[in-house]
N, CA, C and O atoms as a GROMACS GRO file, in nm:
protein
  612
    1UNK      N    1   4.244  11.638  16.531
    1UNK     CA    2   4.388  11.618  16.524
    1UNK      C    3   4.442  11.696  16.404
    1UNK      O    4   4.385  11.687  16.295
    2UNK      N    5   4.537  11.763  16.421
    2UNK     CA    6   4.628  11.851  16.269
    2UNK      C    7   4.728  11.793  16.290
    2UNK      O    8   4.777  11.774  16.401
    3UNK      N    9   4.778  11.749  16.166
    3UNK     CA   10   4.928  11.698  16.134
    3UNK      C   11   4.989  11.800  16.040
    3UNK      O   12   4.934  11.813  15.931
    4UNK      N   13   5.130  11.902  16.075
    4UNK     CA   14   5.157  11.943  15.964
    4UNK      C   15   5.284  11.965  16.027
    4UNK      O   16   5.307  11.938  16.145
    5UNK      N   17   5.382  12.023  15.931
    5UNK     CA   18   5.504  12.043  15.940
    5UNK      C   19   5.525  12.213  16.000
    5UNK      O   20   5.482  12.320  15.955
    6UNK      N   21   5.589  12.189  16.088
    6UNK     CA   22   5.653  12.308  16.202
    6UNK      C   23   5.758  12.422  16.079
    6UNK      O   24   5.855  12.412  16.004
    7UNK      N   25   5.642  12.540  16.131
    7UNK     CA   26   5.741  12.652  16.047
    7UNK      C   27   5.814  12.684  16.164
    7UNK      O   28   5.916  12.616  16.152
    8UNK      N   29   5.822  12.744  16.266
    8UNK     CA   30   5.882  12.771  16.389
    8UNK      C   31   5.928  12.645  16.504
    8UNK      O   32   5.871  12.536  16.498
    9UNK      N   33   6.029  12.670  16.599
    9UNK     CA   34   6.045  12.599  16.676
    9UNK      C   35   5.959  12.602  16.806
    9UNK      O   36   6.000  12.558  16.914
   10UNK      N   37   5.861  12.646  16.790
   10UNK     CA   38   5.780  12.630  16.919
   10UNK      C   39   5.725  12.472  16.966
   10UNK      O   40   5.660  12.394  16.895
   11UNK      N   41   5.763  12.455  17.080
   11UNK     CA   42   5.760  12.303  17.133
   11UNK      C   43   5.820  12.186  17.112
   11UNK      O   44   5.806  12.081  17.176
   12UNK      N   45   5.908  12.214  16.993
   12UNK     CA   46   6.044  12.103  16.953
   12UNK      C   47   6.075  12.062  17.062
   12UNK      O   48   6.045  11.948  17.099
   13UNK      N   49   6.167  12.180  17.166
   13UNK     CA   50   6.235  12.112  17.281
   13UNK      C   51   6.158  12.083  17.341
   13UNK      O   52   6.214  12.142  17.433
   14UNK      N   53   6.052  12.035  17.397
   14UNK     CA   54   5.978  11.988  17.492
   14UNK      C   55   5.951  11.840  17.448
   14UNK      O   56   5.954  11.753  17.536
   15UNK      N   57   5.917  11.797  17.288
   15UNK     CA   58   5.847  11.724  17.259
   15UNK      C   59   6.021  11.627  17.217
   15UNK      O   60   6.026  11.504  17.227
   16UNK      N   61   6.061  11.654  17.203
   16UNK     CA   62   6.210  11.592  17.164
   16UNK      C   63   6.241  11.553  17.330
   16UNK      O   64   6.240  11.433  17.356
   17UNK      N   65   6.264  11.634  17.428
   17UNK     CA   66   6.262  11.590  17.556
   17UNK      C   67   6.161  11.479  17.577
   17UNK      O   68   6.222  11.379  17.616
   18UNK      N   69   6.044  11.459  17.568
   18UNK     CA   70   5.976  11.350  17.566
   18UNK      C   71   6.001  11.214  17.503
   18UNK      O   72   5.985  11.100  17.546
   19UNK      N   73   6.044  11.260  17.396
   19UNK     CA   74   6.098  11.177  17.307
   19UNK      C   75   6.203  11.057  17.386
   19UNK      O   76   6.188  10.943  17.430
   20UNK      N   77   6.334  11.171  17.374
   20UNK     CA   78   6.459  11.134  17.448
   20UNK      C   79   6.439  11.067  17.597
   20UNK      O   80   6.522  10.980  17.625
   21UNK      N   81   6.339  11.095  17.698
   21UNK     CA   82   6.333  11.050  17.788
   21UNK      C   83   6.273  10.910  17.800
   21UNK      O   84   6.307  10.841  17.895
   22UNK      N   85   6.178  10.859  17.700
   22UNK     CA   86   6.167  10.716  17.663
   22UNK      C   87   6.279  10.613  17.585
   22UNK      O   88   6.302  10.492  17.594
   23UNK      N   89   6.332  10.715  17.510
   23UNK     CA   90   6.440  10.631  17.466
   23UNK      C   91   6.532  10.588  17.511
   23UNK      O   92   6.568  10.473  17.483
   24UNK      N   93   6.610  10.678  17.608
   24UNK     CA   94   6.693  10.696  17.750
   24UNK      C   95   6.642  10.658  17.866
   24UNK      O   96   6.626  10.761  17.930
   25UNK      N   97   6.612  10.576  17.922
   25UNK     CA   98   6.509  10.605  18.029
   25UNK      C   99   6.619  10.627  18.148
   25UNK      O  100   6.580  10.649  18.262
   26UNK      N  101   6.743  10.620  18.121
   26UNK     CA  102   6.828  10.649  18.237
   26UNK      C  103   6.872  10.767  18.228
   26UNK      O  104   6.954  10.777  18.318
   27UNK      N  105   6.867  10.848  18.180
   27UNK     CA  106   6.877  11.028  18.142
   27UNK      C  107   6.822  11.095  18.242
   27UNK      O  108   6.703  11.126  18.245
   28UNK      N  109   6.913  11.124  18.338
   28UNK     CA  110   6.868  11.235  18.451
   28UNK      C  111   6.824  11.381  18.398
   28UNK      O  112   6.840  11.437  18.290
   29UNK      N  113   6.761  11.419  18.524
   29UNK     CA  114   6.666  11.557  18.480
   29UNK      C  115   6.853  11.682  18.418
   29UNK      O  116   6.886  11.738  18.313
   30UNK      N  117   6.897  11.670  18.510
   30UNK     CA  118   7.014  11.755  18.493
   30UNK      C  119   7.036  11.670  18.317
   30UNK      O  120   6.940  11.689  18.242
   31UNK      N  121   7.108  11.618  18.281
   31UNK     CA  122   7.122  11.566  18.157
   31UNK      C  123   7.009  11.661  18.059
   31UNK      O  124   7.026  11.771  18.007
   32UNK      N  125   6.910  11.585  18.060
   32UNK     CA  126   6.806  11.676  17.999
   32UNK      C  127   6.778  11.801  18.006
   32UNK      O  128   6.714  11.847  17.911
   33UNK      N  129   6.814  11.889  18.115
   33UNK     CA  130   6.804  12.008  18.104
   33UNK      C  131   6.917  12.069  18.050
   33UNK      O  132   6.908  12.190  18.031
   34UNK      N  133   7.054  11.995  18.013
   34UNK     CA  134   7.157  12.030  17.947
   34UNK      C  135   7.134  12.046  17.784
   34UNK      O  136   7.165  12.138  17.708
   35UNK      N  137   7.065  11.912  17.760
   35UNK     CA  138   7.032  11.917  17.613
   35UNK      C  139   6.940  12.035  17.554
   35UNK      O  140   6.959  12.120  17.467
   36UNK      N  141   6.808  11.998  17.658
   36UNK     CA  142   6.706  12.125  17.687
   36UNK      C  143   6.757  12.254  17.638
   36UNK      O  144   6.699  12.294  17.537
   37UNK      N  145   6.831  12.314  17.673
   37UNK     CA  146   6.898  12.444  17.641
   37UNK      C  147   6.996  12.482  17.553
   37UNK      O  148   7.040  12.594  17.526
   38UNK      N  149   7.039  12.309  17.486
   38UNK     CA  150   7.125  12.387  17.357
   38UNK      C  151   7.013  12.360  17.253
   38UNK      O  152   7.034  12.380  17.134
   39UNK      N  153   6.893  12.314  17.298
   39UNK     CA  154   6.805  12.300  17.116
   39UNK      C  155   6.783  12.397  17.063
   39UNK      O  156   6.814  12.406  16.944
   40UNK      N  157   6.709  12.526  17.139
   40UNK     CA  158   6.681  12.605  17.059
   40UNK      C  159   6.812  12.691  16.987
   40UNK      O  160   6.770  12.760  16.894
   41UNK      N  161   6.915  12.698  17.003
   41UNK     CA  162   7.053  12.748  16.884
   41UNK      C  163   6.989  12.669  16.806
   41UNK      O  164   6.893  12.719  16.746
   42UNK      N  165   7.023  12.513  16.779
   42UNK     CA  166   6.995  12.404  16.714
   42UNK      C  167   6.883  12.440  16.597
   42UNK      O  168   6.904  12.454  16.477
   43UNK      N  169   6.780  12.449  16.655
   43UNK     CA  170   6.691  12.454  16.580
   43UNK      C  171   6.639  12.595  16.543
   43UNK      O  172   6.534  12.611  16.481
   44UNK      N  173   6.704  12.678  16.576
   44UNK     CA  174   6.720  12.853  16.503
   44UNK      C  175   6.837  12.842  16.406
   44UNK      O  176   6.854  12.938  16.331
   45UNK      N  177   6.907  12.753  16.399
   45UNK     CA  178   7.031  12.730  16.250
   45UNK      C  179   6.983  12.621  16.157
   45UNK      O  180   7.016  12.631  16.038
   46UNK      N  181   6.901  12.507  16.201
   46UNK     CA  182   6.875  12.429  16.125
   46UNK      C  183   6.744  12.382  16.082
   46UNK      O  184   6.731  12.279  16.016
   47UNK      N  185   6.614  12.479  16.131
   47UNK     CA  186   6.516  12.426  16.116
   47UNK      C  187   6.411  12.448  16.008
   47UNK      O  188   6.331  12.537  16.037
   48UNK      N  189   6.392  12.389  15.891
   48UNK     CA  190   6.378  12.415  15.757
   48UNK      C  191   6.442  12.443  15.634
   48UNK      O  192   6.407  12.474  15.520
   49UNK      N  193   6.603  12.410  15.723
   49UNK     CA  194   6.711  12.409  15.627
   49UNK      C  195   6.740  12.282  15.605
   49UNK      O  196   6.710  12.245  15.491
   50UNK      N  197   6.800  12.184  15.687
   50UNK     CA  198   6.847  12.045  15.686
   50UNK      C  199   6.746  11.974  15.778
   50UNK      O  200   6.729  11.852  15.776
   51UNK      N  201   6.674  12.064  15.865
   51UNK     CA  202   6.587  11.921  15.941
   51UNK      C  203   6.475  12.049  15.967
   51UNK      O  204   6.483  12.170  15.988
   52UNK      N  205   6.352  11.934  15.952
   52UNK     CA  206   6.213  11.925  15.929
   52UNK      C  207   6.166  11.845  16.003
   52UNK      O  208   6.207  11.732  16.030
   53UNK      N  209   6.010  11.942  16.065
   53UNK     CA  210   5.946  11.849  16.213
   53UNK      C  211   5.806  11.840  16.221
   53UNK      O  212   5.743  11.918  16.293
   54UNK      N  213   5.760  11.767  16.164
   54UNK     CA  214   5.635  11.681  16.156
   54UNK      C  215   5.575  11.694  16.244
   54UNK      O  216   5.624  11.616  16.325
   55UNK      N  217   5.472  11.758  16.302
   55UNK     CA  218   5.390  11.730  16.455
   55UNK      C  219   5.259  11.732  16.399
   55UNK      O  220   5.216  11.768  16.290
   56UNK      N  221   5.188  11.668  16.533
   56UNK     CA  222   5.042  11.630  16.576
   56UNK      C  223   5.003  11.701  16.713
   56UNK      O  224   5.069  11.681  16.815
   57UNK      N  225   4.906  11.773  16.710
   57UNK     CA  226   4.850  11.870  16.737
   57UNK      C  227   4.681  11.829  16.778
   57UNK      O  228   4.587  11.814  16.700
   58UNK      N  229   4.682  11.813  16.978
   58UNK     CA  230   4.544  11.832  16.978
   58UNK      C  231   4.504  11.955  17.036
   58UNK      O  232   4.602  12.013  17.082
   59UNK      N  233   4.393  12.021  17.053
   59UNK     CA  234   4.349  12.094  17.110
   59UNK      C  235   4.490  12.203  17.158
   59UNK      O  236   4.509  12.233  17.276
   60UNK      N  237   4.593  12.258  17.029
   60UNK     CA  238   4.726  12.278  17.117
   60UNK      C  239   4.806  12.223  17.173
   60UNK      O  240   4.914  12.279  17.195
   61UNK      N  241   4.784  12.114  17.209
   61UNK     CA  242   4.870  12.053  17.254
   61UNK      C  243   4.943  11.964  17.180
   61UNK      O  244   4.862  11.891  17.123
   62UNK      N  245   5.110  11.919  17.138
   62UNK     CA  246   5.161  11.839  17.056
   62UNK      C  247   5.168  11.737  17.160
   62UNK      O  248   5.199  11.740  17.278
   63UNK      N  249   5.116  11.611  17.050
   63UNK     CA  250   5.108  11.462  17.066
   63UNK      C  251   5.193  11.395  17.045
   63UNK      O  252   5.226  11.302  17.118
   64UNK      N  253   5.269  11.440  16.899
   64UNK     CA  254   5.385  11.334  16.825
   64UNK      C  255   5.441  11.440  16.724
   64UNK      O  256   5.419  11.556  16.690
   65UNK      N  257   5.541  11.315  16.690
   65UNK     CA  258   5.625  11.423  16.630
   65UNK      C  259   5.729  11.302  16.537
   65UNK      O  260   5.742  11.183  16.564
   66UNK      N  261   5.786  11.368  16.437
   66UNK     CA  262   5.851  11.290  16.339
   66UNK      C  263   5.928  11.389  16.307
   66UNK      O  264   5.874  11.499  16.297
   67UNK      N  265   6.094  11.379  16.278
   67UNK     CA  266   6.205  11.486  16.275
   67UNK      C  267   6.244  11.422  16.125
   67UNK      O  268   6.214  11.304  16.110
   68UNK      N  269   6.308  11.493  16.010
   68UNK     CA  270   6.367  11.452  15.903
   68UNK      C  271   6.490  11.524  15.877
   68UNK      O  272   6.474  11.646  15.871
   69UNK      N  273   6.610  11.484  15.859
   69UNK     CA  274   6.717  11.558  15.866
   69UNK      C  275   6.779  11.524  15.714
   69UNK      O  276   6.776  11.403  15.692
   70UNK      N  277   6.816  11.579  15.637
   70UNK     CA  278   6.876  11.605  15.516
   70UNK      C  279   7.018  11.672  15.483
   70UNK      O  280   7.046  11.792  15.482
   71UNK      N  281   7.099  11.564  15.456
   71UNK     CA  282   7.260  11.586  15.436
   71UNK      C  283   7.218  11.578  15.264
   71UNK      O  284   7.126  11.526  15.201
   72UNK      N  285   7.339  11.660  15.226
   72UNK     CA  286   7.411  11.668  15.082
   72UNK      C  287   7.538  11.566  15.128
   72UNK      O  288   7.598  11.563  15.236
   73UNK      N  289   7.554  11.498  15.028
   73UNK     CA  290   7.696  11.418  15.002
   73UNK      C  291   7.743  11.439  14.825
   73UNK      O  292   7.686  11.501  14.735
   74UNK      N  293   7.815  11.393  14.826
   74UNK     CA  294   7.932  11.375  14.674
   74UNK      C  295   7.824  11.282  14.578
   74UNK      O  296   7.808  11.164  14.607
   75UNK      N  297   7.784  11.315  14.513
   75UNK     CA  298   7.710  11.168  14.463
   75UNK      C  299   7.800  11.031  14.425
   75UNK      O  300   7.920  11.014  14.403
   76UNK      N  301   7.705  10.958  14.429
   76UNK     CA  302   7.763  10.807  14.387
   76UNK      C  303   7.699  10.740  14.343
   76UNK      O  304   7.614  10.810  14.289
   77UNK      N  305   7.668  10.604  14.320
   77UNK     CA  306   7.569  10.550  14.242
   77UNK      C  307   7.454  10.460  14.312
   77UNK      O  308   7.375  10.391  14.247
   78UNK      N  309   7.458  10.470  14.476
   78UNK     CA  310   7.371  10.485  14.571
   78UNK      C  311   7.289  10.607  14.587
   78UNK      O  312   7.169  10.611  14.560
   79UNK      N  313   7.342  10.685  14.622
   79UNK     CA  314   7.250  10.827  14.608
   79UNK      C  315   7.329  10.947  14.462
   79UNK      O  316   7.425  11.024  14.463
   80UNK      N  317   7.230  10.908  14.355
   80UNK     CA  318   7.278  10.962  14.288
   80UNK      C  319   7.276  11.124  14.263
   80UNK      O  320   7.362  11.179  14.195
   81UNK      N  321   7.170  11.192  14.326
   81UNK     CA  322   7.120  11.291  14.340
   81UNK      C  323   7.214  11.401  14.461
   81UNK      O  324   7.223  11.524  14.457
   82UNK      N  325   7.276  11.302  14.565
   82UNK     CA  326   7.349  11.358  14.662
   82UNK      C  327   7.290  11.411  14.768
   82UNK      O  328   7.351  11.501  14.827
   83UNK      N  329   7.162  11.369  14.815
   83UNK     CA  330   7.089  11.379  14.902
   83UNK      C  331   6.997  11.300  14.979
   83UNK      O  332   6.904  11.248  14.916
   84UNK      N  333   7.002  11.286  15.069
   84UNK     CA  334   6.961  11.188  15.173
   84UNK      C  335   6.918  11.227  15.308
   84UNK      O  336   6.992  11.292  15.382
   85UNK      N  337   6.788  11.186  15.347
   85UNK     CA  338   6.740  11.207  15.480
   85UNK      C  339   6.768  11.073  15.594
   85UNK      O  340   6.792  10.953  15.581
   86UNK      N  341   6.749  11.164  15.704
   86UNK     CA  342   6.779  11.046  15.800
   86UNK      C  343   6.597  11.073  15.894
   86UNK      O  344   6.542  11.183  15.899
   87UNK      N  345   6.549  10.965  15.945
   87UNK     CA  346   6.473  11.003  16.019
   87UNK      C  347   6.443  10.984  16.170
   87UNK      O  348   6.435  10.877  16.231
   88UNK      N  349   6.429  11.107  16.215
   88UNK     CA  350   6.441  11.060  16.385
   88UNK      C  351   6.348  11.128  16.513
   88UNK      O  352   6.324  11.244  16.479
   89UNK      N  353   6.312  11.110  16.592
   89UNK     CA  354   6.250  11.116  16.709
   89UNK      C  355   6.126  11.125  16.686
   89UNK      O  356   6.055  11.221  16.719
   90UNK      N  357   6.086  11.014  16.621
   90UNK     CA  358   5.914  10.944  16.556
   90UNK      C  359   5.846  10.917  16.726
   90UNK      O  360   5.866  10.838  16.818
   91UNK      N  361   5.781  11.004  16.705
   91UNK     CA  362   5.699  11.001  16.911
   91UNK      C  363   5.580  11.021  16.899
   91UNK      O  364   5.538  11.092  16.808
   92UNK      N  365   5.488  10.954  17.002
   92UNK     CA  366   5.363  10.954  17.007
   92UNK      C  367   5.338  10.986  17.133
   92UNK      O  368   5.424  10.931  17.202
   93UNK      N  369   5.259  11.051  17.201
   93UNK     CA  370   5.222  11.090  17.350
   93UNK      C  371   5.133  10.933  17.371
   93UNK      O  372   5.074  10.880  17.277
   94UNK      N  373   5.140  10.870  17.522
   94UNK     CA  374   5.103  10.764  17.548
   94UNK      C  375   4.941  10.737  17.518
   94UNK      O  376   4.877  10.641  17.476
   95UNK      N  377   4.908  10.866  17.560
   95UNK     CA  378   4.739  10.832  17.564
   95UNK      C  379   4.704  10.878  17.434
   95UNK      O  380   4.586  10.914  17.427
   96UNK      N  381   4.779  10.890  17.315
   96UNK     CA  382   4.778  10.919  17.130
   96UNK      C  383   4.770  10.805  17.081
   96UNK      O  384   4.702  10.800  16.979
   97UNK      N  385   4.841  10.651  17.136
   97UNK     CA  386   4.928  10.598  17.028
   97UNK      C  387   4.777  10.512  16.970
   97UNK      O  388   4.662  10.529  17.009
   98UNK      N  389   4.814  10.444  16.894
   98UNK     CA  390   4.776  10.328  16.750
   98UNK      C  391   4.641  10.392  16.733
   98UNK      O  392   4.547  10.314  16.718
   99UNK      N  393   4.619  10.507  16.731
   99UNK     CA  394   4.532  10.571  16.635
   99UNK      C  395   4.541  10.656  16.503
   99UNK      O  396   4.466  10.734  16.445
  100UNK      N  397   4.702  10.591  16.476
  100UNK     CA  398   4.736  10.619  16.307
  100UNK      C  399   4.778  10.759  16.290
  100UNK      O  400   4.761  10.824  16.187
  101UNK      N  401   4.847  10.810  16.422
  101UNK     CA  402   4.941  10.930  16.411
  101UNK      C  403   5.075  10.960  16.357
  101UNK      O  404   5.110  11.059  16.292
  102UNK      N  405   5.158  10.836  16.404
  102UNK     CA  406   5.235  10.825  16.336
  102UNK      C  407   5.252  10.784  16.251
  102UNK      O  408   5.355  10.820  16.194
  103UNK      N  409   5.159  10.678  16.183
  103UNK     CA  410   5.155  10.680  16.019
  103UNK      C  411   5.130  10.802  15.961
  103UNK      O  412   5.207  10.827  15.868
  104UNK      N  413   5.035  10.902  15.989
  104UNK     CA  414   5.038  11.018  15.948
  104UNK      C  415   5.120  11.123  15.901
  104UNK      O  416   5.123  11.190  15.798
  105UNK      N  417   5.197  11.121  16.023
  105UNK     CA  418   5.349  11.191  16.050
  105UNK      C  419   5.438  11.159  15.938
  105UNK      O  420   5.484  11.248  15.866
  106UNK      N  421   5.466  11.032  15.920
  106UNK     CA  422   5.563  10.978  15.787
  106UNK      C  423   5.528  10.942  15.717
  106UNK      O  424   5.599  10.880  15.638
  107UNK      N  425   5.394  10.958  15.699
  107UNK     CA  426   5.336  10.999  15.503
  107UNK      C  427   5.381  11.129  15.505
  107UNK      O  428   5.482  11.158  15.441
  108UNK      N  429   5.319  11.214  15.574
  108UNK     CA  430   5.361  11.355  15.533
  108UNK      C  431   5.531  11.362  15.541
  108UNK      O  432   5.567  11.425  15.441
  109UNK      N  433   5.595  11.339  15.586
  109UNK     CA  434   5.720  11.313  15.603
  109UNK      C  435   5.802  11.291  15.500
  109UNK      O  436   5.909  11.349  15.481
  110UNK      N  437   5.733  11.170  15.401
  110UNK     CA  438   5.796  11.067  15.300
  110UNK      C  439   5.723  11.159  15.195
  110UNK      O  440   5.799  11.201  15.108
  111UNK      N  441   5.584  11.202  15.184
  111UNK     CA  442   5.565  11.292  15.070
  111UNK      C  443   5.668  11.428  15.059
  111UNK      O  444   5.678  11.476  14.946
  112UNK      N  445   5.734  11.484  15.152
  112UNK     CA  446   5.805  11.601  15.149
  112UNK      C  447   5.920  11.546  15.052
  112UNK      O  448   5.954  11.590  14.942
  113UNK      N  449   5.987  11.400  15.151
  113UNK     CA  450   6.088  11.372  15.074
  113UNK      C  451   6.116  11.381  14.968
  113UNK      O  452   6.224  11.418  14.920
  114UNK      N  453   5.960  11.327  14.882
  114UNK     CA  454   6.001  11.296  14.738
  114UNK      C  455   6.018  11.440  14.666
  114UNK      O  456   6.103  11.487  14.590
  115UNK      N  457   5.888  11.495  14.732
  115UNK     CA  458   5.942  11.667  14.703
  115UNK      C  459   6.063  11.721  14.708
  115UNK      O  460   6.092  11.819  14.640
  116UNK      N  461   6.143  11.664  14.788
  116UNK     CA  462   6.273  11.717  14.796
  116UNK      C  463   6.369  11.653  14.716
  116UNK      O  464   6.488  11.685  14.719
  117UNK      N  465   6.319  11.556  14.639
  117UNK     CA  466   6.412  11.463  14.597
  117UNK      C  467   6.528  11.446  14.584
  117UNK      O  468   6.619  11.466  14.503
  118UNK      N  469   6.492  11.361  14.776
  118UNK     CA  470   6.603  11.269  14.829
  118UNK      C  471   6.602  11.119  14.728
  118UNK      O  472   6.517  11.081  14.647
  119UNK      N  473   6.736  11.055  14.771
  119UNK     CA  474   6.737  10.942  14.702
  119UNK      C  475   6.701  10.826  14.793
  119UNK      O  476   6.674  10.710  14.762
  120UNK      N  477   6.708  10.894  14.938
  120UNK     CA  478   6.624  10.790  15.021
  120UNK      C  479   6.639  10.828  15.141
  120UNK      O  480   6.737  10.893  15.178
  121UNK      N  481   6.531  10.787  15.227
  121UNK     CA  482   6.533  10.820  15.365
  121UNK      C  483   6.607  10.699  15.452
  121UNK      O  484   6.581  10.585  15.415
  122UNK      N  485   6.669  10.710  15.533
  122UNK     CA  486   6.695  10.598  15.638
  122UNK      C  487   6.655  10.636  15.790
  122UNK      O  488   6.622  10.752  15.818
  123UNK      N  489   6.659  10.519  15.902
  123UNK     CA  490   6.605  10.554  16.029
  123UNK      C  491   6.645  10.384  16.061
  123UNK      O  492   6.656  10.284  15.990
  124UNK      N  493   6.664  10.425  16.269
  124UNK     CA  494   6.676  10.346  16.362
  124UNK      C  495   6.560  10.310  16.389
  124UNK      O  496   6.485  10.392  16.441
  125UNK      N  497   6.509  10.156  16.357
  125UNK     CA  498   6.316  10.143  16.424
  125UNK      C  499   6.379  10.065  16.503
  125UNK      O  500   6.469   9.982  16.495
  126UNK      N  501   6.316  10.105  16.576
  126UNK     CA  502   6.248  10.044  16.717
  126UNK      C  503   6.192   9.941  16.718
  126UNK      O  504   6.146   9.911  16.608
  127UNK      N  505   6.166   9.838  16.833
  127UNK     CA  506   6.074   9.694  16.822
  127UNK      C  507   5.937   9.743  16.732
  127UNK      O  508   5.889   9.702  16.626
  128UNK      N  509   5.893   9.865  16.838
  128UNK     CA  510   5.742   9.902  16.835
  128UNK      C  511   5.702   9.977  16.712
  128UNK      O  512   5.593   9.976  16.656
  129UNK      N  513   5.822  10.050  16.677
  129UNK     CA  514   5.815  10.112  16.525
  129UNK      C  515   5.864  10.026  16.386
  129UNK      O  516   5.874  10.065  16.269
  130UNK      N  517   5.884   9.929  16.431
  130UNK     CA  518   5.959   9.841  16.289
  130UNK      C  519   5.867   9.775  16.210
  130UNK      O  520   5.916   9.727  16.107
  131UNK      N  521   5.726   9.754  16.230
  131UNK     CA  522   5.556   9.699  16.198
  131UNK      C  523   5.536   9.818  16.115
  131UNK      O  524   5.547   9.797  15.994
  132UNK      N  525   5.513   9.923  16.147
  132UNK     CA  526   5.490  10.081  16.080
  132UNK      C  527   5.582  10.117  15.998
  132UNK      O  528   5.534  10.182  15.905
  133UNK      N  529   5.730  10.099  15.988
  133UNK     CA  530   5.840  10.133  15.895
  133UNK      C  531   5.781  10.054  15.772
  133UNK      O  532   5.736  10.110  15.672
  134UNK      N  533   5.790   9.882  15.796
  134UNK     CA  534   5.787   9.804  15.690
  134UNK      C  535   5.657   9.807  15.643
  134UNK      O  536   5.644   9.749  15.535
  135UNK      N  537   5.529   9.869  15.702
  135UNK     CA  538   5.413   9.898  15.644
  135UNK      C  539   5.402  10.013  15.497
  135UNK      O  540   5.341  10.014  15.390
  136UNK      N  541   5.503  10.102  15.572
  136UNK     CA  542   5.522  10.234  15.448
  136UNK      C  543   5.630  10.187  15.375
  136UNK      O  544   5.698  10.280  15.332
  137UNK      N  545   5.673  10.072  15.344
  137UNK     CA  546   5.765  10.037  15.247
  137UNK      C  547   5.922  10.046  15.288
  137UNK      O  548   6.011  10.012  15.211
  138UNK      N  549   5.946  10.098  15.422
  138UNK     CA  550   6.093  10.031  15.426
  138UNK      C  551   6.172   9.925  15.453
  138UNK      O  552   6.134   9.847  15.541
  139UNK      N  553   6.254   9.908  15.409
  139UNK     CA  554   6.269   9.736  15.421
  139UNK      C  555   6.453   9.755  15.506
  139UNK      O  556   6.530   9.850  15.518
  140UNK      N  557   6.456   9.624  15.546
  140UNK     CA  558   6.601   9.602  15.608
  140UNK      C  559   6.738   9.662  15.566
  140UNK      O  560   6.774   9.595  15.469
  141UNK      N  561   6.812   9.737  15.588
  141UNK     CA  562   6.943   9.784  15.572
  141UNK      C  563   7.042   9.668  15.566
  141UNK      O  564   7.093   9.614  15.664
  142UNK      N  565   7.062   9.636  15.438
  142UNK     CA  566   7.176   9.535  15.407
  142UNK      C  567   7.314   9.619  15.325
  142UNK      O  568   7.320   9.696  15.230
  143UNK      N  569   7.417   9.556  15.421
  143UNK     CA  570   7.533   9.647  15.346
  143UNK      C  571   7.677   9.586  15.359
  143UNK      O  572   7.720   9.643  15.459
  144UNK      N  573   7.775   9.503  15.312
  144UNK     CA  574   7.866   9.506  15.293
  144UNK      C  575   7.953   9.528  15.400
  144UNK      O  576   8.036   9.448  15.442
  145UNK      N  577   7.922   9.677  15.456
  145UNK     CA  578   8.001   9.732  15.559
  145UNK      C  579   7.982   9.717  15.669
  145UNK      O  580   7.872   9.669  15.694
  146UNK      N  581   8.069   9.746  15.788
  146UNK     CA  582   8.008   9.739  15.912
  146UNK      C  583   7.961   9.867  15.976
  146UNK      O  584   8.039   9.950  15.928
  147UNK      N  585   7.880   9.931  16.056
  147UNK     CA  586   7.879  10.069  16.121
  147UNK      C  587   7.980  10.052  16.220
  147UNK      O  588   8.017   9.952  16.280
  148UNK      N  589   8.023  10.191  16.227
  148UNK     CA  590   8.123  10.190  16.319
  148UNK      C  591   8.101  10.314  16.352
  148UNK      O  592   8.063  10.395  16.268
  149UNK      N  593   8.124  10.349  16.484
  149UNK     CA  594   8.187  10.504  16.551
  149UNK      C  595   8.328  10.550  16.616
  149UNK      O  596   8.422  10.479  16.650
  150UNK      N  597   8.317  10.649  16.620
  150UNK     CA  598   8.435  10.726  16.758
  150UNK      C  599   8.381  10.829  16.805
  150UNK      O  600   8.382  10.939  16.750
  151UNK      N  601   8.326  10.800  16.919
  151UNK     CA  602   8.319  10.889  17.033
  151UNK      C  603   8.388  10.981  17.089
  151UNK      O  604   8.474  10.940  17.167
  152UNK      N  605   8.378  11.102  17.073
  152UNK     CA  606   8.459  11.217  17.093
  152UNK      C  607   8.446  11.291  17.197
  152UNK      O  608   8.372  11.380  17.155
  153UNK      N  609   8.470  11.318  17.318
  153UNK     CA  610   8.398  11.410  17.408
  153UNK      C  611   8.542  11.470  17.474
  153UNK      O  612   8.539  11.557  17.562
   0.00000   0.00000   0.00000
């Protein structure tokens, strides 16, 4: 097994499609082949600039994968540094999982961070990923505020 961080985008979109199609499970093929085809722009403007992609690697073939995305903000006295990662599409191929890949993935992940020194990473866990988050030390998002969106299309 090799775990290392993606200099090129070779197999992002495929393995992000994998990703997305468990997470979505109602995501038609058309849908996905929409997304399918805007990644690579995506990830020819942003990849090793603001987002970074963790993969696992057997025999050639990618298994999993862990995405880290990195915004600048204004500082404040939450992130004082003005930098912050978000983390996303933490995936394991079915016949990979609980053989400590994705712990792998976000050590190497969380060691970059500090290299980069962010003031902190955040991420959406999952039932199945929330055992593994709070194992590497992240703990519950408590805040004052509420999340909110607007949907734009």
């Amino acid at each position: 097994m090799n775990i290392f961080r993606a200099q090129n985008a070779s197999g992002l979109a495929d393995i992000r499609i994998k990703y997305l199609r468990e997470d979505f499970p109602e995501m038609t093929d058309a849908e996905a082949a929409k997304i399918k085809a805007r990644l690579p722009r995506y990830y020819a403007d942003h990849l090793n600039c603001d987002l970074f992609a963790y993969l696992a690697e057997d025999g050639g073939k990618l298994v999993g994968s862990a995405f880290l995305t990195v915004r600048e903000m204004p500082p404040n006295p939450n992130f004082p540094r003005g930098r912050v990662g978000t983390v996303l599409n933490v995936f394991t191929d079915a016949d990979y999982r609980r053989q400590g890949i994705a712990t792998e993935l976000m050590e190497l992940l969380i060691k970059d961070a500090k290299t980069m020194e962010l003031d902190y990473i955040e991420l959406q866990a999952s039932n199945d990923g929330y055992p593994l988050y709070k194992k590497l030390g992240f703990e519950d998002k408590k805040s004052p505020f509420t999340p909110m969106k607007l949907n734009i299309k």
